[in-house]
C-alpha positions as CSV (number, residue, x, y, z in Angstrom):
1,X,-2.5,34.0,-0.9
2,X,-3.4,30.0,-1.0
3,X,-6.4,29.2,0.8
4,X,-5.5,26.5,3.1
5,X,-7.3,23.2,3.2
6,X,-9.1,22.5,7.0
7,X,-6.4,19.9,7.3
8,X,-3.5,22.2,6.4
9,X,-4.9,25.1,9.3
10,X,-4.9,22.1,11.5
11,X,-1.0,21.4,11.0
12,X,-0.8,25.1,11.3
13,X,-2.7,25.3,14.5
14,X,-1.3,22.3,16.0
15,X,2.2,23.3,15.4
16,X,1.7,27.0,16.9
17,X,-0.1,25.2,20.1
18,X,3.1,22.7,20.8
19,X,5.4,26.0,20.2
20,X,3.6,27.7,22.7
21,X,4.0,24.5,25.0
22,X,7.7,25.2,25.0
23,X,8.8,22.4,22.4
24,X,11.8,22.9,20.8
25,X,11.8,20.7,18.2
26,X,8.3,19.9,16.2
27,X,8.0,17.0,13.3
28,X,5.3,17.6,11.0
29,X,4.4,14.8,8.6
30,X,2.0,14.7,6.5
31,X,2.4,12.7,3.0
32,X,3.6,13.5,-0.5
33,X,1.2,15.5,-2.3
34,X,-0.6,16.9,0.4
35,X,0.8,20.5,0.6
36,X,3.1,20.6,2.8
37,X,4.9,23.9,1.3
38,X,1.6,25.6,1.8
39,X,1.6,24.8,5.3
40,X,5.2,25.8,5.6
41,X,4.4,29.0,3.5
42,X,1.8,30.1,6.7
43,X,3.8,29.4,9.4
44,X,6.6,31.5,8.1
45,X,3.9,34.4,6.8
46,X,2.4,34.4,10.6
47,X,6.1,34.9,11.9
48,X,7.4,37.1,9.7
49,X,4.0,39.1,9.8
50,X,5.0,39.6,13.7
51,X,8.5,41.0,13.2
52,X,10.0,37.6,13.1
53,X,12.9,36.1,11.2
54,X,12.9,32.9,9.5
55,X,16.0,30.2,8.9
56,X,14.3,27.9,6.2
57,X,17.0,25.5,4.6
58,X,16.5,22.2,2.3
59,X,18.8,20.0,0.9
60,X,18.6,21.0,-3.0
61,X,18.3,24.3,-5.2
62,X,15.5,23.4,-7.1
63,X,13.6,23.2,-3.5
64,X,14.7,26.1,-2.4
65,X,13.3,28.3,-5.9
66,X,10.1,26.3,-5.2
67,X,9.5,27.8,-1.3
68,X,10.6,31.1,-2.3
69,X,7.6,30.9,-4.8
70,X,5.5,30.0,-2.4
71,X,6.6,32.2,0.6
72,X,5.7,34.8,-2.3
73,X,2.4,33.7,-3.4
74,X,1.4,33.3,0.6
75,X,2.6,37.4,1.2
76,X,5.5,36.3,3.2
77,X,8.1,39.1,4.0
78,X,11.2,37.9,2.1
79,X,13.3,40.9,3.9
80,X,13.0,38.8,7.5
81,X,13.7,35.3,5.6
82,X,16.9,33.6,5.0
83,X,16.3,30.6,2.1
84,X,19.4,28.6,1.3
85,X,20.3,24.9,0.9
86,X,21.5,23.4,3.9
87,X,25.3,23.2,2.7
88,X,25.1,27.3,2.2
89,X,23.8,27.4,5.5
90,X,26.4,25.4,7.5
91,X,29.2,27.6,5.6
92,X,27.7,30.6,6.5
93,X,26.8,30.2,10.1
94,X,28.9,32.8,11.5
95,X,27.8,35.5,9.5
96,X,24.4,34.3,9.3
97,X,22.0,36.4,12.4
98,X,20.1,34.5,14.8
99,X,16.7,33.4,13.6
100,X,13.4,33.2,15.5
101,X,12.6,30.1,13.8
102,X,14.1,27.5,11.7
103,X,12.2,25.5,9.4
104,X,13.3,22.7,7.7
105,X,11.9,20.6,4.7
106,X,12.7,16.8,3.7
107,X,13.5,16.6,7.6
108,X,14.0,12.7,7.2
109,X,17.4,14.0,6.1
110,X,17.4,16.0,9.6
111,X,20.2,13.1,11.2
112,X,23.0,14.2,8.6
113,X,26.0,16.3,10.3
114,X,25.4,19.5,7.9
115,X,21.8,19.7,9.9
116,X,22.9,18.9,13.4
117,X,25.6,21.5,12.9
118,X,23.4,23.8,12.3
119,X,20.9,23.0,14.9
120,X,24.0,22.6,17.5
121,X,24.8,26.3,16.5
122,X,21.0,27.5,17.2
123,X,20.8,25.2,19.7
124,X,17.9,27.3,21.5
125,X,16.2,28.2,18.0
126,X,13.0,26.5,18.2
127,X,12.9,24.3,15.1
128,X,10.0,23.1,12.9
129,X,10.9,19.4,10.5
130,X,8.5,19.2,7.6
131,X,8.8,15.7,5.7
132,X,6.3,13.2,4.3
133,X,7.7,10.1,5.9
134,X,10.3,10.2,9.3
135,X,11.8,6.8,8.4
136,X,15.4,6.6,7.4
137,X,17.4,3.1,6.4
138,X,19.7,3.2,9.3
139,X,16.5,2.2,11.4
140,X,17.5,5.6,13.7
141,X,15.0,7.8,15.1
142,X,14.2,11.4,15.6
143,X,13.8,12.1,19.2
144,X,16.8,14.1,20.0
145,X,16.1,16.4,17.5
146,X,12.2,16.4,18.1
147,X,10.4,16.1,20.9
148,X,7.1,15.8,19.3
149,X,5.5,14.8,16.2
150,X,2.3,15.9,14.6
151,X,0.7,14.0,12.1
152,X,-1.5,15.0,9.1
153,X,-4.1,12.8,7.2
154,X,-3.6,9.7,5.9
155,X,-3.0,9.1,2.3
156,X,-6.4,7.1,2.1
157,X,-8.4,10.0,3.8
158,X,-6.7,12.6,1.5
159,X,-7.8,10.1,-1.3
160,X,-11.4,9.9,-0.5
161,X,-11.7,13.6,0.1
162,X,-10.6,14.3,-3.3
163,X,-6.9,15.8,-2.1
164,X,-4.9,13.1,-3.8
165,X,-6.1,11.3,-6.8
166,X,-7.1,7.3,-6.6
167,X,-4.5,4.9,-8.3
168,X,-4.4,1.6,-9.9
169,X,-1.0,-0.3,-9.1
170,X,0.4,-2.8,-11.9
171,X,3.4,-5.3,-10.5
172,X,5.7,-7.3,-12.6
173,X,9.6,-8.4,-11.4
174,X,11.4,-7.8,-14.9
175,X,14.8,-8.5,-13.2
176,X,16.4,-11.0,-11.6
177,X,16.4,-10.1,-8.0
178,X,19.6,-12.3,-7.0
179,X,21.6,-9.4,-8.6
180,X,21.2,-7.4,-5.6
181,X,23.3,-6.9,-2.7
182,X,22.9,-4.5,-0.2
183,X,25.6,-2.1,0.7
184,X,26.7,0.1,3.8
185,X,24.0,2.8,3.5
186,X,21.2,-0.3,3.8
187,X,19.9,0.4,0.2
188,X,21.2,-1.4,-3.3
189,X,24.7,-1.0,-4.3
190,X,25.1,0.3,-7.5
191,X,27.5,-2.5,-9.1
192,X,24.2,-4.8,-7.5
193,X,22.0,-2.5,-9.2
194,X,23.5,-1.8,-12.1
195,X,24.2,-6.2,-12.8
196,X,19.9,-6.2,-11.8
197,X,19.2,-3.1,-14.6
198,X,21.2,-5.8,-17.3
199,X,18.8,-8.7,-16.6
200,X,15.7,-6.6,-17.6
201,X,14.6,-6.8,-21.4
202,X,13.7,-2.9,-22.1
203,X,11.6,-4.2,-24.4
204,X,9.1,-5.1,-21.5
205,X,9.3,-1.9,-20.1
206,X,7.9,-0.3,-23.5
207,X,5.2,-3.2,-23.7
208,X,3.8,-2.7,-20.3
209,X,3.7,1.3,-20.3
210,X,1.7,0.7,-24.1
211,X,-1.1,-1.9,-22.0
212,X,-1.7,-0.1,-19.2
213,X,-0.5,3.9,-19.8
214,X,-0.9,4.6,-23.1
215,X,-0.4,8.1,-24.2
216,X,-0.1,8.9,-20.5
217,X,2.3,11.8,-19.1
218,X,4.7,9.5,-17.3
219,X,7.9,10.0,-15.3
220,X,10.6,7.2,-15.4
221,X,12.2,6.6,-12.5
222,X,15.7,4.8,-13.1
223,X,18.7,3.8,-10.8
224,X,21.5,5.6,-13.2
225,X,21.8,8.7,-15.6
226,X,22.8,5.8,-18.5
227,X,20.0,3.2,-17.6
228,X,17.8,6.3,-18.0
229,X,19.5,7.8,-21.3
230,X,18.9,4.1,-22.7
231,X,15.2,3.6,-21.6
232,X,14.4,7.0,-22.8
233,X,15.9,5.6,-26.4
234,X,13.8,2.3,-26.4
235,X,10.7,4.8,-25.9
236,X,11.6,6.8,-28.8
237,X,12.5,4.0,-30.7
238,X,8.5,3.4,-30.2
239,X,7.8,6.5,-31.6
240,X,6.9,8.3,-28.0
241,X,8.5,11.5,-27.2
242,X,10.4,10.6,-24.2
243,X,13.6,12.3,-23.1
244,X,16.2,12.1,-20.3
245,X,17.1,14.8,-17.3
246,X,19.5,14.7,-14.5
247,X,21.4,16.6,-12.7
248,X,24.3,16.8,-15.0
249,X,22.1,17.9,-17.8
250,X,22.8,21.3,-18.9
251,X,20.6,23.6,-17.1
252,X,19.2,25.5,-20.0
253,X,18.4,21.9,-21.6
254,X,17.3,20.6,-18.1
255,X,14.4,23.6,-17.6
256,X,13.6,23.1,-21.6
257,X,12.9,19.4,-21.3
258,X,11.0,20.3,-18.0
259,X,9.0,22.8,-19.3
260,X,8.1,20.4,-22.5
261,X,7.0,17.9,-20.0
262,X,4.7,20.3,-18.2
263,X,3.3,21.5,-21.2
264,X,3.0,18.0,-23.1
265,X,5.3,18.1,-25.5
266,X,7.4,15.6,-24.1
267,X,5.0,12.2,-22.7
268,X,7.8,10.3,-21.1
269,X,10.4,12.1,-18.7
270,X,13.0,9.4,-17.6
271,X,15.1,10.4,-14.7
272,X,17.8,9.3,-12.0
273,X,16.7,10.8,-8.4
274,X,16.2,14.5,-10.0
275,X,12.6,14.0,-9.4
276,X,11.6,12.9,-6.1
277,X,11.0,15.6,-3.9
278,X,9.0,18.7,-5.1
279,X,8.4,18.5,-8.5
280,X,4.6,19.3,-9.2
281,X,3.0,18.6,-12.8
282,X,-0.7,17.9,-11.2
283,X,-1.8,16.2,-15.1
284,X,1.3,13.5,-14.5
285,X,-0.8,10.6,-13.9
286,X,1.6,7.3,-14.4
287,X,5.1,6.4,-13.0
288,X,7.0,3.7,-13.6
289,X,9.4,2.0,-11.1
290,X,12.5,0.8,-12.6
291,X,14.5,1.6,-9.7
292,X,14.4,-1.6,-6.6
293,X,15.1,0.3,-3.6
294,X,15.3,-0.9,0.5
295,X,14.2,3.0,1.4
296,X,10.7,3.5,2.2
297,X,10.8,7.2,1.3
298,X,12.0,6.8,-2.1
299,X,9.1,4.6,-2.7
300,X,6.7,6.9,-1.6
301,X,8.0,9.9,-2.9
302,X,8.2,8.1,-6.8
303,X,5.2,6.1,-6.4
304,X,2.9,9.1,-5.2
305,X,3.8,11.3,-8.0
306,X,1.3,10.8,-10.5
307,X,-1.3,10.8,-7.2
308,X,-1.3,15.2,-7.6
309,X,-5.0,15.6,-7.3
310,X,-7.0,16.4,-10.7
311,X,-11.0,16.4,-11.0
312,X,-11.7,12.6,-12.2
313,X,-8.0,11.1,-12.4
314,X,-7.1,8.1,-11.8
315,X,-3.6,7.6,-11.5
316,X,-1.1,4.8,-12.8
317,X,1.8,3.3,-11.1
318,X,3.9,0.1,-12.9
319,X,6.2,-1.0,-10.3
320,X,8.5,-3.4,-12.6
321,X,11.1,-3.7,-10.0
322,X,8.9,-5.3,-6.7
323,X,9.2,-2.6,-4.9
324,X,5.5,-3.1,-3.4
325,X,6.4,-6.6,-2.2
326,X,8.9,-4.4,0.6
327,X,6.4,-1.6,1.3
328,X,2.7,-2.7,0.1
329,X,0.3,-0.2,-1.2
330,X,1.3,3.7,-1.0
331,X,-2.6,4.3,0.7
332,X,-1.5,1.2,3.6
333,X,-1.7,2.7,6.6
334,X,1.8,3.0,8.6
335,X,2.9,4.2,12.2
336,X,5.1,7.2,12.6
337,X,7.1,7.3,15.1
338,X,10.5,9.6,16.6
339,X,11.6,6.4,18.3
340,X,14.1,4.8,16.6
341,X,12.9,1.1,14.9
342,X,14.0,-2.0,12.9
343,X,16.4,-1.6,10.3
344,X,15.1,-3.4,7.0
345,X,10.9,-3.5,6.7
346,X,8.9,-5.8,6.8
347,X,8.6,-8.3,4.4
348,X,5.9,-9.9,2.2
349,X,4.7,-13.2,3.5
350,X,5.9,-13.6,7.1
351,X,3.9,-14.0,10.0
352,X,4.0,-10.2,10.0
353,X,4.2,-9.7,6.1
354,X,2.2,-7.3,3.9
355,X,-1.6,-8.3,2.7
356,X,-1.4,-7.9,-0.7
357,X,-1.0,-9.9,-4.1
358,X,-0.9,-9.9,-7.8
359,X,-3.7,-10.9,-9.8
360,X,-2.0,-13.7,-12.7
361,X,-4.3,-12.1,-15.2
362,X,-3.8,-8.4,-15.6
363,X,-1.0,-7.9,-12.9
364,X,-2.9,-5.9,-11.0
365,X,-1.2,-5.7,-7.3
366,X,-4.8,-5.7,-4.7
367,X,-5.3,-6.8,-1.1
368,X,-4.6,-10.3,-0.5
369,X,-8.1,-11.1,0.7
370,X,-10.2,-10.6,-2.4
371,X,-11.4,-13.7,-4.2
372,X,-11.9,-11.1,-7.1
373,X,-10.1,-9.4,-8.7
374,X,-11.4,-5.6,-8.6
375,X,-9.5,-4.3,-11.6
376,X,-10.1,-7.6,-14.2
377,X,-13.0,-9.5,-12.6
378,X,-10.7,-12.5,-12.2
379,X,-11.6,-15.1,-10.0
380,X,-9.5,-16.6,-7.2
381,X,-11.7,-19.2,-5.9
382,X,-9.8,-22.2,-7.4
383,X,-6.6,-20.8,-5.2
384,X,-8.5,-20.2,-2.2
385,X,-9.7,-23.6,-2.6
386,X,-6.7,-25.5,-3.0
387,X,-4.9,-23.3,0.0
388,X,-8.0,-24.8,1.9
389,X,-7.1,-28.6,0.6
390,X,-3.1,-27.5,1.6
391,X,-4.2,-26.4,5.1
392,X,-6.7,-29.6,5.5
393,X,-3.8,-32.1,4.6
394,X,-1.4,-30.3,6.8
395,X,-3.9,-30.1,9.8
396,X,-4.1,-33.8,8.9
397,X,-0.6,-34.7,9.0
398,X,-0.5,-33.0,12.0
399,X,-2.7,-34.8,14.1
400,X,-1.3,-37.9,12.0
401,X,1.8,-37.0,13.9
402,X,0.8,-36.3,17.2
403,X,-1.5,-39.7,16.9
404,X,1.4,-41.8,15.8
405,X,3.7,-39.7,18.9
406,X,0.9,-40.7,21.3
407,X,1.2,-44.5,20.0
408,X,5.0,-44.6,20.4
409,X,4.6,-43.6,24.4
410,X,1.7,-45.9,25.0
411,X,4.5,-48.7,23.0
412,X,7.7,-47.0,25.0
413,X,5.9,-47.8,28.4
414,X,5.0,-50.7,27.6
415,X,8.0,-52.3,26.7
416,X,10.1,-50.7,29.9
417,X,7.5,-53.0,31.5
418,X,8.7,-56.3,29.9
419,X,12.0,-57.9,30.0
420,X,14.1,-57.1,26.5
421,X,15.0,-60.9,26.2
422,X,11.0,-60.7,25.1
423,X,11.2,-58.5,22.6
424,X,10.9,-60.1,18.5
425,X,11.9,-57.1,16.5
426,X,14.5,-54.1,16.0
427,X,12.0,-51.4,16.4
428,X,10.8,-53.1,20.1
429,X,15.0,-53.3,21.1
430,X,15.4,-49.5,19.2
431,X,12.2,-47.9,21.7
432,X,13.1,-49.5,24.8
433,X,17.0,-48.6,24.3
434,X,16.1,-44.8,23.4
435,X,13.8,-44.5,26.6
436,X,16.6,-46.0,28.7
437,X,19.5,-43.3,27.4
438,X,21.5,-46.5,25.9
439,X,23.8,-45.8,22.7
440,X,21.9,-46.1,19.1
441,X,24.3,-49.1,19.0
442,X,23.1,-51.0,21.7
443,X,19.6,-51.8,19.9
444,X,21.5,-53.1,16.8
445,X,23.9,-55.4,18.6
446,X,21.1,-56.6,20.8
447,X,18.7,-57.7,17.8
448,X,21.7,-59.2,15.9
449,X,22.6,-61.0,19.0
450,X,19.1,-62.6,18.7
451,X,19.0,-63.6,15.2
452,X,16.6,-60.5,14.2
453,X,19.5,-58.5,12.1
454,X,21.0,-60.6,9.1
């Protein structure tokens, strides 16, 4: 049986408690990495362990053989389980008997119609949503199928307690970013994506992964099965074992090239959305982002994959896409919520837009206020000084302005004081005829009248 973590009994704990309050529907998020099948593992143990039957459904196979491992491994009673994908399960509902609980993984996938079927059928099945981040694109919420949320650790507490291993993040923007268009789902359409994958020299991709990650296992993550085949080939062509998997793969070749990349045979595994949810290889410790994506759980789920915890790691994310200019830093601190929220996140550089930046020197991306850089020692003093000298000159102009717009009323009241047949220039006839709501015209014909326009 796994030994649960204090923060993994607390999840437990915490979920039994709002059960027992009479909640129907409980969200548990805690992020990538931090055991969440463990957690799920107990829960279904203690209920089964009491005569209880379990409904636990996810939305792909490869999950599915991964909880049944770990309902195994934890002493759960299989006999009082039912484990299927959730398309098996909507098929099957009216054979299926009714469950005492239903627990669901990847639960930011809980709004699709195969889920609220099911949940509509068991409508008085209390229900348990495990998933790392509760945030889908369509800016949609999780209220009506939860009503509460418990929260784990934060990915910067399970970092300094040794539960997920530090990183280093590298940034470049290989493509041209004007290639892509967003579609009906909110994220990049492929024809968008596929134009932005063309505009990237491969070349770079090899160059970067040599500087930084070096001999490093490494998954690939890649918006298409033939962007993926072809990066996989420049690797090779660099004389690093790197091969391809998707989902099309032949399964015997698929669970070959796995197991080589578990066991080290194979250093670079270059793949389109097979690996994002689930797959554990703790001594993974780089990713690279070829993939730009709008969705905030794809970036966390690729970016946090090399973050598996290992005595003295210290992971390796190359985002080559700008993926951390939408969602910052995977340890940034973000609030969960079942209410429903914006659509798009937030962007870098507004008013309300993410701290960070690039250091020019070794690319690494870092908190926007250090004046050095922690990963290079690079100084940003000249910058800080010459954003200083900008905001001096435009605090200048600014009260240049509002001098010269104090000047122009003390002139304006003057002149509606005086008789215009006074006034000796264009700009005295163009004040007074602007404070008295005459036509721009007026102050022309006027000053021409009296010799002042040629």
């Amino acid at each position: 049986m796994f030994k649960l973590f204090d923060y993994q009994q607390k999840l437990v704990n915490s979920t039994r408690q709002a059960l027992a309050e009479g909640h129907k529907g409980v969200l548990i998020v805690s992020p990538p990495g931090s055991g969440k099948s463990v957690v799920i593992s107990e829960i279904a143990r203690l209920t089964t362990e009491k005569g209880g039957n379990v409904l636990f459904f996810v939305h792909r196979k490869e999950l599915v053989n991964q909880i049944k491992d770990s309902f195994v491994k934890q002493g759960v009673d299989l006999n009082n389980c039912t484990i299927m994908t959730v398309g098996k399960v909507a098929n099957r509902l009216n054979y299926l008997s009714k469950p005492n609980l239903i627990i669901v993984d990847e639960s930011q996938h809980s709004r699709a119609k195969t889920y609220l079927k099911i949940f509509n059928h068991f409508s008085d099945v209390p229900r348990l949503g495990f998933t790392g981040s509760p945030w889908r694109l369509s800016g949609k919420g999780f209220k009506d199928i939860y009503s509460k949320m418990i929260e784990g650790p934060s990915v910067k507490w399970l970092i300094e307690n040794h539960k997920l291993a530090p990183f280093t993040m590298y940034g470049y923007r290989l493509g041209d970013e004007s290639k892509l268009k967003r579609g009906s789902t909110g994220d990049y359409t492929n024809k968008s994506l596929e134009d932005f994958s063309k505009s990237i020299i491969r070349g770079d991709i090899i160059k970067s992964w040599q500087k930084f990650a070096r001999g490093r296992k490494t998954i690939v993550y890649c918006h298409s099965v033939q962007f993926a085949k072809e990066v996989a080939k420049d690797f090779r062509w660099a004389n690093i074992s790197a091969y391809e998997a998707d989902s099309k793969t032949p399964e015997k070749e698929r669970d070959k090239i796995m197991q080589d990349f578990k066991d080290g045979k194979v250093t670079v595994l270059c793949n389109c959305d097979l690996i994002s949810e689930g797959f554990n290889v703790p001594d993974c410790s780089c990713v690279v982002l070829l993939r730009p994506t709008e969705s905030l759980v794809v970036y966390l789920q690729q970016s946090m994959r090399c973050m598996r915890y290992q005595p003295d790691k210290q992971a390796i994310i190359i985002d080559q896409v700008g993926n951390f200019t939408r969602f910052g830093l995977p340890d940034m601190d973000r609030e969960w919520t079942l209410e429903d929220r914006s659509k798009h996140p937030q962007r870098e550089g507004g008013s309300d837009g993410i701290a960070i930046k690039t250091c020019p020197n070794c690319f690494g991306v870092i908190m926007a206020s250090y004046h050095i850089c922690p990963l290079c020692g690079y100084s940003f003093e000249a910058e800080f000084r010459k954003l200083a000298e900008d905001k001096r000159a435009e605090l200048e102009k600014i009260n240049l302005n509002a001098k010269e717009m104090r000047e122009r009323k003390k002139k304006e009241k003057e002149l509606l004081l005086r008789d215009p047949s006074t006034f000796t220039s264009f700009k005295e006839f163009a004040i007074y005829g602007k404070a008295m709501g005459h036509k721009p015209g007026w102050a022309w014909h006027r000053a021409k009248a009296k010799g002042l326009i040629k």
